[in-house]
Each structure stands twice: as C-alpha cells, then as structure tokens.
VEXDO-502408 format. One record per residue (C-alpha): residue number from 0; residue in one letter; y, z, x. Coordinates in nm, 3 decimals, m for minus. Example, Ala and Ser with C-alpha at 12.3 -4.5 7.8 and 13.67 -1.06 7.14 Angstrom:
<atoms>
 resi resn       y       z       x
    0    a  m0.450   0.780   1.230
    1    s  m0.106   0.714   1.367
</atoms>
This chain:
<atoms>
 resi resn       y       z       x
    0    x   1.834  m2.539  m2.258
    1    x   1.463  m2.420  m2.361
    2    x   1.373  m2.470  m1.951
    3    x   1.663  m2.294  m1.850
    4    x   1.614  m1.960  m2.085
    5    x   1.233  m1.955  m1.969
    6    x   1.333  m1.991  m1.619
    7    x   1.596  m1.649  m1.654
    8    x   1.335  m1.469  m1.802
    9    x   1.068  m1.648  m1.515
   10    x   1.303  m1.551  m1.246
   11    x   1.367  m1.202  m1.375
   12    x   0.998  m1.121  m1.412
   13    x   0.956  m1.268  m1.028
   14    x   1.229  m0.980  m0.909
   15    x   1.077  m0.696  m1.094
   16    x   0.732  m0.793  m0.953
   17    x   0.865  m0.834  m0.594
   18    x   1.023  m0.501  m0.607
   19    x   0.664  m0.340  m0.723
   20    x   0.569  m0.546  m0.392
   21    x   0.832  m0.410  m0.179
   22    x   0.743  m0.042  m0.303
   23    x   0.360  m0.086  m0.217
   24    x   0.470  m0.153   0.113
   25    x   0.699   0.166   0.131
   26    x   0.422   0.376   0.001
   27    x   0.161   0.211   0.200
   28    x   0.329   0.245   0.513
   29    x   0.274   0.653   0.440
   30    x  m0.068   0.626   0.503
   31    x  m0.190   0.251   0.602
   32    x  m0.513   0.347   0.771
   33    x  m0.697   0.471   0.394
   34    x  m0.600   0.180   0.229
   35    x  m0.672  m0.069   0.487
   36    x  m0.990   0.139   0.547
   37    x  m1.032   0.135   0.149
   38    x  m1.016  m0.257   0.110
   39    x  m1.310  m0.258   0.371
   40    x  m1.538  m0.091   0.179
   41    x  m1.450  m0.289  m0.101
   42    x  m1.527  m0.608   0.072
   43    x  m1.848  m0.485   0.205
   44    x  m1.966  m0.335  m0.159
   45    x  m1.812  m0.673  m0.265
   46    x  m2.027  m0.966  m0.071
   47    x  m2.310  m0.736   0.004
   48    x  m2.553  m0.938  m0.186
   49    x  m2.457  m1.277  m0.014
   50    x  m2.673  m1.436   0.211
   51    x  m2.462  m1.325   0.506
   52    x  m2.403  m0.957   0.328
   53    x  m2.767  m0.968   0.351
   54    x  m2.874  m1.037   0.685
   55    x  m2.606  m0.791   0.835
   56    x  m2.719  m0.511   0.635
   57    x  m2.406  m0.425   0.420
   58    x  m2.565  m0.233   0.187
   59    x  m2.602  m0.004   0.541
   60    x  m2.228   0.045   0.592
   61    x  m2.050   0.338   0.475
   62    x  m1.809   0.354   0.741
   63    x  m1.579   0.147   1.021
   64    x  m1.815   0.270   1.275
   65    x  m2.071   0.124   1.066
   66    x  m1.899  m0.190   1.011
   67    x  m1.885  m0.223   1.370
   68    x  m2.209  m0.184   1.472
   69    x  m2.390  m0.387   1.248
   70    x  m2.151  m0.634   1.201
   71    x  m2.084  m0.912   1.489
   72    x  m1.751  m1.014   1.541
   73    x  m1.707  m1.424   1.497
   74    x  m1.534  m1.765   1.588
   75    x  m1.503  m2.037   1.383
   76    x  m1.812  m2.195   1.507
   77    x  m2.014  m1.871   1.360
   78    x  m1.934  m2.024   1.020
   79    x  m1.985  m2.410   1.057
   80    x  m2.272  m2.426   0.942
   81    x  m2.222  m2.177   0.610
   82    x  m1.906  m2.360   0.529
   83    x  m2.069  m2.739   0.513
   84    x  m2.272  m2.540   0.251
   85    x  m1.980  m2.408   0.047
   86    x  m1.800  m2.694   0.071
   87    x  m2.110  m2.826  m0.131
   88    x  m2.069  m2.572  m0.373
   89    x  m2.347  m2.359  m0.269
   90    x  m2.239  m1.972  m0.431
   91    x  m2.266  m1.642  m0.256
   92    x  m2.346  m1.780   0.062
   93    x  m2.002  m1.594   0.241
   94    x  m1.876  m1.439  m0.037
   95    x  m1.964  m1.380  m0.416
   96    x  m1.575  m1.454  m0.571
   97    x  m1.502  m1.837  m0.685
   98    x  m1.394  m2.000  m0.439
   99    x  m1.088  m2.167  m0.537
  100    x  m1.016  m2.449  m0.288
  101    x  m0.970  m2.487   0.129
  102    x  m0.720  m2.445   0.388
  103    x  m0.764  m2.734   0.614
  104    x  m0.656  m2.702   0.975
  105    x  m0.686  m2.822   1.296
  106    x  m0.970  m2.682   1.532
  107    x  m1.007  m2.758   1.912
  108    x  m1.006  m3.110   1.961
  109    x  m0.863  m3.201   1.650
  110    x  m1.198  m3.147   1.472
  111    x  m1.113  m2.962   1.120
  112    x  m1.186  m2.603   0.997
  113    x  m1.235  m2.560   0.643
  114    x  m1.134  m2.195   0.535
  115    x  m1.180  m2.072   0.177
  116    x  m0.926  m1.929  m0.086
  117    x  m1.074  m1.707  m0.304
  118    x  m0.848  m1.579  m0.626
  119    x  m0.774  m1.207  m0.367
  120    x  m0.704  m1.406  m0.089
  121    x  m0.427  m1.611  m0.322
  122    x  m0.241  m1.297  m0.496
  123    x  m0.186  m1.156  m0.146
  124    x   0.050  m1.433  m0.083
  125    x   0.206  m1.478  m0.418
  126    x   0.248  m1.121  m0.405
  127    x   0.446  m1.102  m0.043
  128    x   0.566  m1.460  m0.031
  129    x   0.814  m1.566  m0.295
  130    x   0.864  m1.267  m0.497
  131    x   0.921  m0.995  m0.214
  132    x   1.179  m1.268  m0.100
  133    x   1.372  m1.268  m0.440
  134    x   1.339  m0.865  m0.457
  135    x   1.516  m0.840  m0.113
  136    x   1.790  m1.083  m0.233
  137    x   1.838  m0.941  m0.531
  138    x   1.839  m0.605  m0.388
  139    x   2.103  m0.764  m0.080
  140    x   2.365  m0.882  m0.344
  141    x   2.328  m0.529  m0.554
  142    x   2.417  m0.325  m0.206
  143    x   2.755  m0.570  m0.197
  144    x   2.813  m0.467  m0.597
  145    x   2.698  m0.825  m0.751
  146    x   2.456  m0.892  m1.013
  147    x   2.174  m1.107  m0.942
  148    x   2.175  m1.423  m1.180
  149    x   1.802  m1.618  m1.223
  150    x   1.797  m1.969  m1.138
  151    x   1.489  m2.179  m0.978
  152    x   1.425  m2.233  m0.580
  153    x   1.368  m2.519  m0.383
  154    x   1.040  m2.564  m0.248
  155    x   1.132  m2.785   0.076
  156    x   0.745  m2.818   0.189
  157    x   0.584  m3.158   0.079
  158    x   0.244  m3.151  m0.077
  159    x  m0.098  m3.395   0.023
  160    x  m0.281  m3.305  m0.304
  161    x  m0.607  m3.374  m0.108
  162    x  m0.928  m3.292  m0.215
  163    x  m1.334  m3.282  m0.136
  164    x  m1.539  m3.552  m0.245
  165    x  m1.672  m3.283  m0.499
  166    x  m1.290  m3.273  m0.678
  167    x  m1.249  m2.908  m0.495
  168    x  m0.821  m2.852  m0.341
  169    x  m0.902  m2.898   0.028
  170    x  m0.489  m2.926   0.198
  171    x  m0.310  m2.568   0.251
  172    x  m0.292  m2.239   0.060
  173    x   0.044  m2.345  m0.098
  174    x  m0.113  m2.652  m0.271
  175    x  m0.422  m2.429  m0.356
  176    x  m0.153  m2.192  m0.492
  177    x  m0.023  m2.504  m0.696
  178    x  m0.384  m2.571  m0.882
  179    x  m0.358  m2.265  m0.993
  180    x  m0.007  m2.116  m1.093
  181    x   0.126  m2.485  m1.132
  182    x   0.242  m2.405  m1.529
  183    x   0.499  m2.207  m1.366
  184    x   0.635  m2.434  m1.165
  185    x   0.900  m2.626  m1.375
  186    x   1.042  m2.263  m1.421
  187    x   1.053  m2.107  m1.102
  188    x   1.050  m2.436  m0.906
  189    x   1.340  m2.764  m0.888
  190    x   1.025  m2.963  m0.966
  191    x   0.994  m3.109  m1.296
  192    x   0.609  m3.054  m1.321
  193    x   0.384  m2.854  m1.236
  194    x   0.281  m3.043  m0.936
  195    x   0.466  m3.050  m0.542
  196    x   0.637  m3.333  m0.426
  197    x   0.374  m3.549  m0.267
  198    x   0.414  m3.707   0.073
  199    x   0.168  m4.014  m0.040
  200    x   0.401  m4.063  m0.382
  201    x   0.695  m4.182  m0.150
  202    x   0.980  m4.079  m0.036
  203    x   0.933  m3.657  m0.147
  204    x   1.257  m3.562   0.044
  205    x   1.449  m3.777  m0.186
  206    x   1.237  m3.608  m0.492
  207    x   1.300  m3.280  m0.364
  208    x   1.730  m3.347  m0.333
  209    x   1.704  m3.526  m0.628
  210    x   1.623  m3.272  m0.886
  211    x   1.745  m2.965  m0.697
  212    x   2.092  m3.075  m0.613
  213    x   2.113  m3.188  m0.996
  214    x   2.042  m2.805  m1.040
  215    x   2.317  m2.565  m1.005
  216    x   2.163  m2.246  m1.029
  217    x   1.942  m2.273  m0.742
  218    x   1.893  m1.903  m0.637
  219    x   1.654  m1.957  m0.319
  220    x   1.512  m2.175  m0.084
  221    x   1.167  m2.141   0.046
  222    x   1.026  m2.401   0.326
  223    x   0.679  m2.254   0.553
  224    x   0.887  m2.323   0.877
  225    x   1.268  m2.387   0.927
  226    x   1.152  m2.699   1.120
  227    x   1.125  m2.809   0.766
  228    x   1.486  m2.762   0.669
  229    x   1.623  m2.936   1.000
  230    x   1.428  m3.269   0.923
  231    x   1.541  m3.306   0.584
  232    x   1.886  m3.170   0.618
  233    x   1.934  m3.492   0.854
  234    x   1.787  m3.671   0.582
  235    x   2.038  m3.501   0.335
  236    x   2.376  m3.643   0.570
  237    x   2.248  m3.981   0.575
  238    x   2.172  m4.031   0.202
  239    x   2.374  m3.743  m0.051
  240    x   2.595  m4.106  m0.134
  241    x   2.291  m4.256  m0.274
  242    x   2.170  m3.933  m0.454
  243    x   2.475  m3.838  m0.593
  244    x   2.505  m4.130  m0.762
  245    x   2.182  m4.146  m0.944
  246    x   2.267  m3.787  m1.045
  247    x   2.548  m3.936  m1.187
  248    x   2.345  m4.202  m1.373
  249    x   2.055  m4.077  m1.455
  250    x   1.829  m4.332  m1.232
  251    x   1.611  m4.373  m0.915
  252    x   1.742  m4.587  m0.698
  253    x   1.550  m4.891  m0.703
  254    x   1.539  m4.895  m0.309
  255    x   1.356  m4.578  m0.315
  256    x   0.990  m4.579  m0.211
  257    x   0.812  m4.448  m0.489
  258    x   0.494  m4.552  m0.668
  259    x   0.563  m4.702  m1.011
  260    x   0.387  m4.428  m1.198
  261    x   0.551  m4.161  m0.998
  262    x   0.877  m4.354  m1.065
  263    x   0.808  m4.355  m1.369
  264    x   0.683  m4.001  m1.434
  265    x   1.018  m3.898  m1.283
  266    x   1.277  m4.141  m1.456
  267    x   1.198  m4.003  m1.831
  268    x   1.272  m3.662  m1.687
  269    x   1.618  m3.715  m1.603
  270    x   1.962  m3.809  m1.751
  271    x   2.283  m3.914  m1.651
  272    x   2.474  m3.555  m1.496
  273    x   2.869  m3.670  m1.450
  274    x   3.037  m3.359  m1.412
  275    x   2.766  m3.220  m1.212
  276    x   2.769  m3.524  m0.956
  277    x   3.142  m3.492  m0.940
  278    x   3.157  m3.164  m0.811
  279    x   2.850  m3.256  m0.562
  280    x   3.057  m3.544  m0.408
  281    x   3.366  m3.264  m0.312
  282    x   3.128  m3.054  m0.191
  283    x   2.990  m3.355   0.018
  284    x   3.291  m3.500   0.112
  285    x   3.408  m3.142   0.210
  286    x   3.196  m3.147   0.474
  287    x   2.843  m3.035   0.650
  288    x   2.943  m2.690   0.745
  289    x   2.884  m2.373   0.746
  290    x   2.962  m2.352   0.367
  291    x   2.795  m2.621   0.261
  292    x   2.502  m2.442   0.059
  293    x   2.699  m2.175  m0.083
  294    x   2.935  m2.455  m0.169
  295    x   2.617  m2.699  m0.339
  296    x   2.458  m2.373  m0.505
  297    x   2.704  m2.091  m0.571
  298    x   2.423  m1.866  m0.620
  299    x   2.225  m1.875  m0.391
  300    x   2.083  m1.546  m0.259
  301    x   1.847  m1.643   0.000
  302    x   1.672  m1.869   0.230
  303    x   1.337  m1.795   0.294
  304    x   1.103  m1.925   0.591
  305    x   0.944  m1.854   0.917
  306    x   1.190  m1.873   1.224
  307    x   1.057  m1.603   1.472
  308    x   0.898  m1.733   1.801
  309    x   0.891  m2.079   1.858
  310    x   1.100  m2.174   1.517
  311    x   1.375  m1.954   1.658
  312    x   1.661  m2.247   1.747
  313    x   1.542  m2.467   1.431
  314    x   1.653  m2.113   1.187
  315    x   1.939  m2.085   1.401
  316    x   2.086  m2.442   1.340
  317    x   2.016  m2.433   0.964
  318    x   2.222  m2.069   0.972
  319    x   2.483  m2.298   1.084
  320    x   2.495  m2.472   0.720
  321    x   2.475  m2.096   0.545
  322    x   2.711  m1.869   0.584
  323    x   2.704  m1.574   0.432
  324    x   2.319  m1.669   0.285
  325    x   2.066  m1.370   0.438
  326    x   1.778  m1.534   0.592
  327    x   1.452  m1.381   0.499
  328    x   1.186  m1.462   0.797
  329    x   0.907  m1.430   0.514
  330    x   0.543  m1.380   0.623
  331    x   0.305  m1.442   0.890
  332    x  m0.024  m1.554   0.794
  333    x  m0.219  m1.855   0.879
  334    x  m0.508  m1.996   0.683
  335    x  m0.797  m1.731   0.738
  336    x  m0.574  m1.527   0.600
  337    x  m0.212  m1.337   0.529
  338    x  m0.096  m1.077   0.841
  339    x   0.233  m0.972   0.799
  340    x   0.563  m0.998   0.593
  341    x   0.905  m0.849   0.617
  342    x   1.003  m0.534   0.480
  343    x   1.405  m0.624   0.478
  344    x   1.606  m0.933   0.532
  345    x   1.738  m1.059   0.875
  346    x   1.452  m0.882   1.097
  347    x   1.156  m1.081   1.248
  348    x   0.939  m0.749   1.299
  349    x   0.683  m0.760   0.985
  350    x   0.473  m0.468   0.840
  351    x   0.110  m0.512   0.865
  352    x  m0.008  m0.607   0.544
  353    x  m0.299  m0.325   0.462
  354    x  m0.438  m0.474   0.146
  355    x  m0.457  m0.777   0.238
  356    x  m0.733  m0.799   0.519
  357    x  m0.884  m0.523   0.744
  358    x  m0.770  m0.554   1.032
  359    x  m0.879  m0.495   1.429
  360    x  m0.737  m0.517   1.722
  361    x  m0.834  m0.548   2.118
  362    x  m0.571  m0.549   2.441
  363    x  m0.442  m0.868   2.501
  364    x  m0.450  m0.765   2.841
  365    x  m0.798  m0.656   2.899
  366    x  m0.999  m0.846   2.683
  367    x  m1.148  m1.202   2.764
  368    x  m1.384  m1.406   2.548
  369    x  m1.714  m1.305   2.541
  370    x  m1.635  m0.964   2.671
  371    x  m1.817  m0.717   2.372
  372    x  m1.529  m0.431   2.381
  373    x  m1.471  m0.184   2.145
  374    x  m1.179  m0.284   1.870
  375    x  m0.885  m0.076   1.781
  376    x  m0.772  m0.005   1.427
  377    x  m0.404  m0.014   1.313
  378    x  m0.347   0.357   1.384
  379    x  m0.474   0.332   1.764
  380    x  m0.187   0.123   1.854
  381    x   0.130   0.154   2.109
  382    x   0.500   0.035   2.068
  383    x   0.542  m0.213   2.324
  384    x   0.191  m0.306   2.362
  385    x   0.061  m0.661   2.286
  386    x  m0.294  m0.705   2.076
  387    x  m0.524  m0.993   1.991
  388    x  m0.612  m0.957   1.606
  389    x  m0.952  m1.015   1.440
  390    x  m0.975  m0.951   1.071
  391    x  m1.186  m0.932   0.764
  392    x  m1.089  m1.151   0.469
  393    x  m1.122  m1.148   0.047
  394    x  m1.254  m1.489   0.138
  395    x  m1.540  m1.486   0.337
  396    x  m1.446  m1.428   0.685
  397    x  m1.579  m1.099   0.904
  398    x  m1.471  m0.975   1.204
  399    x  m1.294  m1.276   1.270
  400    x  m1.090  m1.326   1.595
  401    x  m0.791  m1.505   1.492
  402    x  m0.678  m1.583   1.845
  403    x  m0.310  m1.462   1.759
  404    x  m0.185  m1.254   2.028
  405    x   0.096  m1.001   1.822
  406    x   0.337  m0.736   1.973
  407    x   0.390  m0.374   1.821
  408    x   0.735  m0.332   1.789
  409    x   0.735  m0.042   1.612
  410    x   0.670   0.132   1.277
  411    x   0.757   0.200   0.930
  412    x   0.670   0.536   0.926
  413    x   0.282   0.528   1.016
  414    x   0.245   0.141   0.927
  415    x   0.287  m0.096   1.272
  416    x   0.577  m0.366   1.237
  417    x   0.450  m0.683   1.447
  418    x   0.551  m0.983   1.584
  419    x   0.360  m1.289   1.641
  420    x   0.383  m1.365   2.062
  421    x   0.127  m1.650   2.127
  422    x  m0.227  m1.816   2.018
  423    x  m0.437  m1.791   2.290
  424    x  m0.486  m2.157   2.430
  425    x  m0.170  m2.244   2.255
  426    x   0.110  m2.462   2.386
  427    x   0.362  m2.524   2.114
  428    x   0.395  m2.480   1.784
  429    x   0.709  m2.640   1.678
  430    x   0.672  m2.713   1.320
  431    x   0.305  m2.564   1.225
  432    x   0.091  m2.823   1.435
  433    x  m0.027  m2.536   1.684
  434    x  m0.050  m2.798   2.009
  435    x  m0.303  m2.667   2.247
  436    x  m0.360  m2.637   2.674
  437    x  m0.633  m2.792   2.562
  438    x  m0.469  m3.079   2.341
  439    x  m0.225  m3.140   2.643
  440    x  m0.502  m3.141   2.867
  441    x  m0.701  m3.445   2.683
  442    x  m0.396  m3.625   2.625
  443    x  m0.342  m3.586   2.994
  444    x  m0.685  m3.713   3.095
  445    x  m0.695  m3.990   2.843
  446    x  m0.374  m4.184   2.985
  447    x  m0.518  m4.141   3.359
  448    x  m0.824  m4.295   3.219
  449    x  m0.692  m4.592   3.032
  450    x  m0.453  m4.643   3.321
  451    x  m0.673  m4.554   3.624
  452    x  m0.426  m4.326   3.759
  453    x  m0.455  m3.965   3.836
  454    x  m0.135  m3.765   3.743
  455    x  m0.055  m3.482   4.025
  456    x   0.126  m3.259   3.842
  457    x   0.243  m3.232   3.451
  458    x   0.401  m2.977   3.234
  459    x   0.512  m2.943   2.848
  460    x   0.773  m2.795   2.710
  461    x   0.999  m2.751   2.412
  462    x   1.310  m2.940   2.367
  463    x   1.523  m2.733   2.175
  464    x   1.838  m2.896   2.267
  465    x   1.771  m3.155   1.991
  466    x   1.734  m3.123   1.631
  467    x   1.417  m3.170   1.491
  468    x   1.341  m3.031   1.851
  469    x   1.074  m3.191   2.069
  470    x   0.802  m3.235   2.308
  471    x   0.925  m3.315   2.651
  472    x   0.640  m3.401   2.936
  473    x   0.751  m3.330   3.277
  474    x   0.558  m3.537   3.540
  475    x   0.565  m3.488   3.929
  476    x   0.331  m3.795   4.008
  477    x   0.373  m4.105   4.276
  478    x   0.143  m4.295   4.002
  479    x   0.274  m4.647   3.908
  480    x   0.317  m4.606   3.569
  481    x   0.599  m4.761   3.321
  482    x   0.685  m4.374   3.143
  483    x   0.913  m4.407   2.950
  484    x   0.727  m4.733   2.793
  485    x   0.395  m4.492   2.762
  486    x   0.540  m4.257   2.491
  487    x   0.425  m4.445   2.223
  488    x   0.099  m4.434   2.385
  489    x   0.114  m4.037   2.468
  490    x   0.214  m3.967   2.140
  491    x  m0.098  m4.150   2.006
  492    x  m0.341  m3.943   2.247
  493    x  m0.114  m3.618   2.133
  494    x  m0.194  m3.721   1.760
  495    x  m0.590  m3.771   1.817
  496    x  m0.644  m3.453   1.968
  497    x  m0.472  m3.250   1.745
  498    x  m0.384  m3.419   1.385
  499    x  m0.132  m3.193   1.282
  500    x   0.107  m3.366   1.534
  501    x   0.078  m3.702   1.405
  502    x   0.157  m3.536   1.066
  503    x   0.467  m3.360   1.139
  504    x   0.603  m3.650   1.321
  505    x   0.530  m3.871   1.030
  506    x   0.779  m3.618   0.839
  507    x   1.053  m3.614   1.097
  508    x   0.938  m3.218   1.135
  509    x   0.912  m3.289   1.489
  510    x   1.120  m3.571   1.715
  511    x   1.056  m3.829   1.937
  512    x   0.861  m3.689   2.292
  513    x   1.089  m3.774   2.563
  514    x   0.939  m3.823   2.963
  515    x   1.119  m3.627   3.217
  516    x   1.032  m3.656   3.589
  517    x   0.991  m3.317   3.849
  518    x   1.141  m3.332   4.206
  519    x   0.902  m3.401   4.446
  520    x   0.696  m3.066   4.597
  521    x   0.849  m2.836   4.278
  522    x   0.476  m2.716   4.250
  523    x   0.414  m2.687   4.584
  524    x   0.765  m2.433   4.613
  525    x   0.646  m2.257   4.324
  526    x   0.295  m2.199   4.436
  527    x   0.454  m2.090   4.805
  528    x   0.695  m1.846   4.596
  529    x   0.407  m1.689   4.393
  530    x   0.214  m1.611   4.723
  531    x   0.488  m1.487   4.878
  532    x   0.534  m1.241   4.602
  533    x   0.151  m1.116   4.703
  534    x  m0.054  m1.350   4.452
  535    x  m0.343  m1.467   4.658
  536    x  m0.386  m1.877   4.633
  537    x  m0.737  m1.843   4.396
  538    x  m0.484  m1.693   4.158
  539    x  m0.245  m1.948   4.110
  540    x  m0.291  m2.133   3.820
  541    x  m0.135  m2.488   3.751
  542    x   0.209  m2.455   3.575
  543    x   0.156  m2.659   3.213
  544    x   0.406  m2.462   2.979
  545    x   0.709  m2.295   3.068
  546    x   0.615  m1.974   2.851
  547    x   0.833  m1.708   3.031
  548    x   1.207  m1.758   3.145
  549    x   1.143  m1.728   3.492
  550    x   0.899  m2.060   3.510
  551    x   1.160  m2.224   3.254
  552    x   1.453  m2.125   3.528
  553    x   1.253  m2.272   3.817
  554    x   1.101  m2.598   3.692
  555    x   1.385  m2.696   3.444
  556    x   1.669  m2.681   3.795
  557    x   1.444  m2.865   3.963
  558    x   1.448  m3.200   3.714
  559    x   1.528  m3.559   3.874
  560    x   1.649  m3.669   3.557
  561    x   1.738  m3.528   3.239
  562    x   1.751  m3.790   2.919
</atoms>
C-alpha cells in the first residue's frame, strides 16, 4: 500500500514535469535559433579549459561563425584516441562535467565506439523521454473528459548491466539512466528494484510479465523500438498459462531460467494474487486481440516507442493488440546524443530538440565525405529538403557528423519537425542493430572465401511479412552452394561484423534470415532499364538494398522462389 501511494504521487510529479517539457518545446519553437545558439556558447565557455577546448582555441569563439572556423568538424575516429583516455578516467580531456558512464555501440566493422554520458546529456532524455510521453497521455484522456489515474509503466527493454574494468556503466543511455535515477524505479517502474531486468539473470521477458501483469494500474508502456514489443508479445501467447499461475501462487516457476540469487531476490518480493490472476486468465482466454491491453490494464494511456522508418510494420502489428491506446513515437536520438521528440501523439514528424545539442546541417544531396562545405543552421532549412546532421554534445562531442540523413517536414512555428530517412552506409535497422553496406558486404566476401565461390549478384532486404520481421538475402548466382543449409553460417558472418545483430537475434528482436533466389539476368534487365532511362553504364551501381519502391517492385516480381 506504502509503494502504491508513493507511486500516485511519483506518477503525478512525472505528468506535471512532462507538461513543463511539453511547454519548453511550445515556447522554444518561437524562437529555436537563440536558444540553440545559446547552449553553444555555453558548451564552448563550458569545456574551454579541456585539453581539446584548448588546442581549438575556445576561449576565441564568441560566435557560430567562430565556432566554425576554428573548430574542425569530426568522425568517430577524431576521438579514439581521447576516449581510450577517458575511459581510463583521465578528467577534462573532452569535457570538464563527470562523466557518468558510456553508450556502447557498434562502429564499422563491428569494432565498438564508446560515447560518454555526462549528467546534461542524461536530463535531456529523462526530460523528453518518459515524462513528455505521460504529459501527452494525460493531456489525450483530458481532451476525451477523463481523469488521468497514476499507476507505474512497463519498461519492455532488457538491461546488460555491463561495465569497464574500472567499475564505470559502459551498455546504453537507459542503463546509464538506471545508475543514476534507479531509487525511482520501484515507483515509476513494474520492477521491484531499482535495477532493469537483466538479459544475463535469465529469462527477463518472463521477469518483465511477471510483475507487470500482477500490476493493474499499469498506465504506460515504454520499449526503445516496437521490434521490442513484437518479440515478447509472441513470448506472452506461448506462456500467460504458466505466468498466470504463479501470479496466482505467489512463486517462480521452477522451470524458469533464473540464477538462484536472482530467483531468490525476486521470490521474497511477491505473494500469492488470486483475484488478480483470475481476472488475467478471462482476459487471456478472451483472446489476443485488439483489446487485449486495454482489457490486461484498464488504464492504460499510452504506448510509447520508436516506430517511424524501418520499425513502421513492427508498431503497426502491436496497434493490432491496442485499440483505442494512442501510440506515442517518442524520440529520436542515438548515443552521441538526443535529436528529436514528438510534440503530440500519433505523428512521426519530431521537433528539433534546441537545448539539447547544437545542431548543423549540410545537403544530403551535395555533400560527400571529405568535401569541407559550409554547414547550415536550423533556421536555413527547406520543407521537403533532406539534411545530413552533425552536432555538438553536453558530453564531449564537437562538430560531430552523425551520419543520419533527416527530412524537414515542416515546422512548429519557426522550430523544424524532422524525420529520420537513412544512415549513410546503412542497410537495415530492424530492431536497433543499424546493419551496414558495409556489414553485408563482409558477410558477402567471407562466405565466397570459406567456400571458394564468387557470388554474381546479392541483395538484402527486409522481411516484413513476418513477425519479428527479418533479413532476407536474395542471390542471383550459378555457385554450387547448399543455401538454405548456409544460414546458420551467414548469420554467424552477419553477427561478427556487426554485434548488435547477434544480440537482437539472441532476444527474438529480430527472426530467422531466410535465402531467396533472383531469376536469372534480373540485374542485367535492371541495369539495361536504368540506361535506357539515360543513366550512362559508369553510373550504375550494384543493386544491394531495395531502399525505394521502384527497386522493391522490380527485384521482388522477379523472385524464383518465395519461402
């Protein structure tokens, strides 16, 4: 009962601060270029005693122009050799705040970068992540004439609680975000404790059901991609029986992997729930529809998590389980740092987030790597246009180019609204593991060279026709080669070159690659039909990804077989 007053008054004080953030947005969207110019000059005054404040002459800059001139912009690679040192623990060698722990993420070729949260760098997303999504609920069900009534979410992500040699957080920013704001947890969270579920503690889907179907005043649901949800709603049809039941009881199944002292931790947390696991089996036995979450969690206000782009026909199948729940396509950020969120529920355009890095911008069209062109800032852009983004973090990163290509699709009164189009050298990113050309490329070259083969012609796409969707490689090759008995073998390659895929799979976030094969000379016609369109023949790339609909129409009608 003591939990369950704290979390009210928790969940209250979340809404109230998510409507402050949904007001700074309104109000900076008036005039986004002084505060975004106004956070740059507070970085620069910030770091400019560092080591790298101090050999680009900070203490020089008073304006953008200045920024820009003295200032490089930068790659990953730029800060290799800094970060080994802060890793370390080395201080004001990037930036002068604590560092607080690392985003870990796959570079090119599957070797890691390392990229610093600093205590800025963390508000920005506790400010537009979980509260701005409660706000707009809350703010949803008063526009229908209902009251909002506080109850914890469901945090569907698992956690890897992985850490430096040194003891320093070294996983994602939500983990980092759990080190420190973890005594709220148990109050705003399904989780007992203040730490995640753990992938390496067992099985963390059944943790996750386990203690927030026993909850019935789940408000929200919050997962980083809907890829997430798909996964472990399959998991959810297959085993409800044997969760129910220990609901009812009060135990963990004995079957279920779990350490001891997880098991343990876990088990004197819990007691038997009758009532509540009677109504769960009608619900259950009711059926998987499109009522079933209103039906397990009557008040529920909102479902939170990314589902623009490639994550599109994952959101769409778990909208099939939620009627009459808004969906609120949250934030887009990656690990340098936070980009975007939504200003209102059920839209996939995002306001530029002005105090959270300064941001620049360059053509996607024009610009090529290496090219020194003059950036753009957020008030130079066009509706319609497409942009690559570089920005400067609260953590240490300047001028950095992100390699997210973004389209202006309009704006909230002189603020851009965005959406996320492609990474440059990116394939696929079907449930966060950001597959590269390059990835597909190795993986490629690696099976011709254990085989001693040479494959003619190969493509990847997405297999949305599946749930958790897939990788399907499309081959046009005469090679002798046993394909279908290869995936196993593919799928290691895929996983070498780019870690993140192994991981995902491991969590059913991503299924089973299938091989399809490509009617003989489909390459050939499509090369013929681009010159005859005027493309000369030094033009014409090969055809690895179907990213438009026109190379999707062409090379998925032409299929010899389709599994």
């Amino acid at each position: 009962m003591i939990r369950k007053t704290l979390s009210r008054l928790a969940m209250r004080l979340m809404v109230i601060k998510g409507n402050g953030s949904l007001r700074h947005l309104e109000k900076a969207s008036k005039a986004p270029m002084d505060e975004n110019r106004a956070l740059l000059m507070k970085i620069i005054r910030t770091n400019q005693s560092t080591e790298y404040g101090r050999k680009y002459r900070f203490h020089e800059i008073k304006s953008i122009d200045d920024f820009r001139r003295l200032v490089p912009a930068s790659d990953y690679e730029d800060y290799a050799p800094y970060m080994e040192r802060v890793k370390n623990g080395e201080k004001n060698v990037l930036t002068a705040s604590k560092i607080l722990g690392f985003s870990r993420t796959s570079g090119s070729s599957g070797v890691p970068k390392y990229i610093p949260a600093t205590d800025a760098s963390l508000k920005a997303y506790v400010k537009y992540t979980w509260t701005r999504a409660l706000a707009l609920g809350a703010k949803a069900l008063q526009a229908q004439g209902k009251s909002y009534k506080p109850g914890r979410g469901v945090f569907l992500s698992p956690a890897t609680n992985e850490c430096l040699p040194n003891g320093m957080p070294c996983s994602n920013i939500a983990e980092i975000g759990a080190r420190e704001y973890g005594m709220f947890y148990p109050f705003i969270l399904t989780v007992p404790t203040r730490k995640l579920f753990d992938m390496h503690d067992g099985d963390y889907i059944y943790n996750i059901y386990r203690f927030a179907l026993a909850d019935e005043d789940v408000t929200f649901i919050f997962s980083v991609f809907f890829s997430v949800n798909v996964s472990q709603l399959a998991y959810l049809r297959d085993h409800w029986k044997l969760i129910v039941d220990d609901i009812e009881h009060g135990t963990i199944n004995e079957h279920i992997d779990l350490k001891p002292e997880t098991r343990k931790e876990l088990s004197a947390l819990i007691r038997p729930m009758p009532e509540r696991a009677a109504y769960l089996r009608k619900q259950f036995e009711q059926g998987f529809d499109e009522t079933l979450f209103k039906r397990l969690w009557p008040n529920l206000t909102v479902l939170c998590s990314i589902g623009n782009a490639s994550f599109k026909p994952a959101a769409d199948y778990v909208r099939s389980f939620a009627k009459g729940i808004p969906f609120d396509f949250s934030i887009y950020g990656a690990s340098e740092g936070l980009i975007a969120a939504c200003p209102e529920l059920e839209t996939t355009d995002m306001q530029l987030l002005t105090d959270s890095c300064f941001f620049e911008f360059l053509p996607a069209d024009t610009y090529e790597g290496g090219t020194a062109l003059q950036t753009l800032t957020l008030d130079q852009l066009k509706v319609g246009e497409k942009y690559e983004i570089l920005i400067t973090t609260q953590a240490g990163l300047y001028r950095y180019h992100l390699k997210d290509v973004i389209e202006v699709k309009g704006f909230r009164n002189k603020c851009p609204l965005i959406s996320f189009v492609y990474r440059k050298g990116q394939l696929f990113n079907v449930a966060g593991e950001k597959f590269s050309e390059e990835d597909a490329r190795n993986t490629i070259e690696q099976l011709e060279k254990a085989h001693g083969i040479t494959v003619d012609h190969w493509l990847f796409y997405q297999d949305d026709s599946v749930m958790p969707n897939r990788y399907a490689l499309v081959v046009e090759s005469d090679a002798p080669l046993d394909w279908d008995g290869c995936i196993d073998e593919l799928e290691g390659y895929m996983g070498h070159f780019n870690k993140r895929y192994t991981s995902q799979r491991a969590k059913a976030f991503i299924g089973r690659m299938v091989i399809r094969h490509q009617q003989p000379g489909t390459h050939d016609v499509w090369a013929a039909q681009c010159i005859s369109r005027g493309a000369s023949a030094a033009q014409i790339k090969p055809v690895h990804s179907l990213d438009n609909p026109e190379k999707r129409e062409f090379f998925l009608q032409r299929m010899k077989d389709i599994n």
